[in-house]
C-alpha positions in Angstrom: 6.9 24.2 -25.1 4.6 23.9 -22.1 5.8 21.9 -19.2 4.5 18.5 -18.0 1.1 18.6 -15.9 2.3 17.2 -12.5 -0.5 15.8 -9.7 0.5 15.8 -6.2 -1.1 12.6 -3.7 -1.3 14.6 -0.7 -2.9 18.2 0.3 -1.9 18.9 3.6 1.2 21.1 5.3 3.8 19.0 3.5 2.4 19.9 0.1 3.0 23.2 0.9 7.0 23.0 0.8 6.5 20.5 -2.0 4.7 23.4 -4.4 7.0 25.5 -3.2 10.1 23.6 -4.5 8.4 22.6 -7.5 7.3 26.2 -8.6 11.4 27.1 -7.8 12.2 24.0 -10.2 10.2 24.9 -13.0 10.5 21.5 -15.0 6.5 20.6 -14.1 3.2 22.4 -14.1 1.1 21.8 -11.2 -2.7 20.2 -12.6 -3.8 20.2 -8.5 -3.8 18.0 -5.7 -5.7 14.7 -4.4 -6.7 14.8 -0.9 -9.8 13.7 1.0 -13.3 13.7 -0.1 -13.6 16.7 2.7 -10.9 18.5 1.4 -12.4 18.6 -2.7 -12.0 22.2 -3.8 -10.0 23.4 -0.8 -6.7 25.6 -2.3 -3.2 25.4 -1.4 -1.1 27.9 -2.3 -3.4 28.8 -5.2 -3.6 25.0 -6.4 -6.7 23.3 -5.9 -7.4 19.7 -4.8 -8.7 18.2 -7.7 -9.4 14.8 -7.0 -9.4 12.0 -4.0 -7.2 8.7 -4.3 -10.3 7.0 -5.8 -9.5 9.1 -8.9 -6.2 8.1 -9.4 -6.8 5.7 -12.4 -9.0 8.5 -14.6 -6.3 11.4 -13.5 -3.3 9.1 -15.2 -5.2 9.7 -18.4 -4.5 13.1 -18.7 -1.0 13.3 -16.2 1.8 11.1 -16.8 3.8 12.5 -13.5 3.0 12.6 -9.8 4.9 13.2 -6.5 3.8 12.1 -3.3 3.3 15.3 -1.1 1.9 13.5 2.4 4.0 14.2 5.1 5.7 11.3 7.2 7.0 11.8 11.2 5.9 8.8 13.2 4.6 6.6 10.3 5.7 6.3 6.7 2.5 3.5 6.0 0.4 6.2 4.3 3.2 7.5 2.3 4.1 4.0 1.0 0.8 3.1 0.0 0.2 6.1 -1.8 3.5 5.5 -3.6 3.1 2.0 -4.4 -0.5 2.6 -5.5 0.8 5.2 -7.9 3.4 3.4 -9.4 0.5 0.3 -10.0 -1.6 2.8 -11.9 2.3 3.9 -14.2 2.3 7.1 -12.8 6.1 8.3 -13.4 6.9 9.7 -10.2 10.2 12.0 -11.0 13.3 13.4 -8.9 12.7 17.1 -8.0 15.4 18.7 -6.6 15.5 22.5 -5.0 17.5 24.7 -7.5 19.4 25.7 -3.9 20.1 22.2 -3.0 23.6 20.5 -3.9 23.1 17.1 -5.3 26.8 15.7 -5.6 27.1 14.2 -9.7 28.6 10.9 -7.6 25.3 10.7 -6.1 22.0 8.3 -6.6 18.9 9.5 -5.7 15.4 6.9 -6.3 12.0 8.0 -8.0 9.7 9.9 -6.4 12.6 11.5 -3.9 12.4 15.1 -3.1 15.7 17.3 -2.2 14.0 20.7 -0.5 16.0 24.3 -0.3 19.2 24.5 1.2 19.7 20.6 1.5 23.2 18.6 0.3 23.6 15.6 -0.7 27.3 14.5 -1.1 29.4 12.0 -3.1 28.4 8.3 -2.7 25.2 9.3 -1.1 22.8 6.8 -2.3 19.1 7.8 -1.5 16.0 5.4 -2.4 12.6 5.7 -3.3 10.4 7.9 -2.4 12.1 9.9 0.2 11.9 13.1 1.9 15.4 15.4 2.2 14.0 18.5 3.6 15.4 22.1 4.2 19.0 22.4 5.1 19.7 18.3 5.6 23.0 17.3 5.7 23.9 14.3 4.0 27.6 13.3 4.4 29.8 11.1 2.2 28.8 7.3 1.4 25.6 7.4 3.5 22.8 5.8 2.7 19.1 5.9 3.2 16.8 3.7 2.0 13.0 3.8 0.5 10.2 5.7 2.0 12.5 8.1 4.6 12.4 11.6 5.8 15.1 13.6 6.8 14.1 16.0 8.8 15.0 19.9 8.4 18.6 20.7 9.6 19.1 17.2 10.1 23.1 15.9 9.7 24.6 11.7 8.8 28.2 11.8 8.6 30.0 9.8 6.9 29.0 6.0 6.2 25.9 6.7 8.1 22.6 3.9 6.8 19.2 4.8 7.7 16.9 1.8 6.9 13.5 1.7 4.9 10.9 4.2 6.2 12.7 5.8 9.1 12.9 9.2 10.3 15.5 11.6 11.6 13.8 14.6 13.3 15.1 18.1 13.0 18.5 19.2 13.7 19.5 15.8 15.2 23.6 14.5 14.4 24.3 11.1 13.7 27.5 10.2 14.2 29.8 8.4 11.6 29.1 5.1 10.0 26.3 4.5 12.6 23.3 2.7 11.3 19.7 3.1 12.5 17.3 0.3 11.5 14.1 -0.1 9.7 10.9 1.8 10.7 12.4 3.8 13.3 11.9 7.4 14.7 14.8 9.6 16.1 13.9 12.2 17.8 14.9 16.2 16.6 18.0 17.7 18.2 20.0 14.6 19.6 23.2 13.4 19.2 22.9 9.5 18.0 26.4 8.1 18.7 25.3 4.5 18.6 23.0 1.6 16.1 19.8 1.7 16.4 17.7 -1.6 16.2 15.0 -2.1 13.8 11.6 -0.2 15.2 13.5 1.6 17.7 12.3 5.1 19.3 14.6 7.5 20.1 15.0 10.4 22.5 18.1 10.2 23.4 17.0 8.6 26.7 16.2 5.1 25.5 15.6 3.3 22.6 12.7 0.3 22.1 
């Protein structure tokens, strides 16, 4: 039986890992990517960009699933719209999960959420929509993090940890137990975040705004 033809709404680095992790999977077929109207015909990883966001409604006659594959660091605006659009059109926009990763059975993870190589994601976790766990995360027991959020390679919540809707937590940083970080905020890579963090807030360790 052949697999599922799978689109993916963004062509630039971040695609990349996402190919790479869905190749690993082997549940979809990769039809090509939609990018910008500069980028028609350019290849990624052998996968050509197919389409532009225009095209959405004709390429949902031929694929039923898609994945958001845009990156997200000091914005997750592009990512939503992309995501909201697609789920408008009835695109299905599955769970793909690394074969490497460790997705705890007590875990919940939303649609459109990818788990990349190496990450874990333990029991109670609850993870929303449309989310980005990326190479090597860590996410402890009973965390949470909401829709539209990346979690940045090597990154590590303990325990109880919440990370609100369409934050990100850069590379290698620690958050400390049952702390919460807000909505829409950005923590720097390779800190040590021992306290809340308000709604918008910027984080370097330094100061927060």
């Amino acid at each position: 039986m052949s697999k599922p033809g799978i689109i993916l709404i963004g062509a630039g680095g971040h695609a990349h890992s996402c190919i790479d992790v869905i190749e690993h999977q082997g549940h979809y077929q990769i039809a090509g990517l939609v990018g910008m109207a500069h980028e028609m015909h350019d290849k990624h990883l052998g996968y050509p960009v197919i389409a532009t966001d225009d095209d959405l409604p004709q390429l949902l006659k031929e694929y039923n699933y898609a994945l958001i594959s845009l990156g997200q660091i000091l914005s997750p605006g592009s990512r939503i719209r992309l995501y909201l659009q697609a789920v408008k059109l009835g695109f299905q926009l599955p769970v793909i999960i690394a074969p490497t990763a460790y997705v705890s059975r007590h875990a919940t993870l939303g649609s459109g959420t990818i788990v990349m190589h190496g990450a874990i994601v333990n029991a109670g976790v609850r993870v929303g929509e449309n989310c980005i766990i990326n190479n090597r995360s860590l996410l402890e027991h009973d965390s949470a993090v909401e829709d539209h959020c990346h979690i940045s390679t090597g990154a590590i919540l303990n325990g109880g940890v919440t990370i609100g809707k369409g934050s990100f937590v850069g590379s290698g940083t620690v958050i400390k137990e049952c702390v919460k970080i807000g909505e829409g905020c950005v923590i720097g890579m390779g800190l040590s975040v021992r306290s809340n963090q308000a709604d918008h807030s910027r984080y370097t360790g330094k100061s927060s705004s």
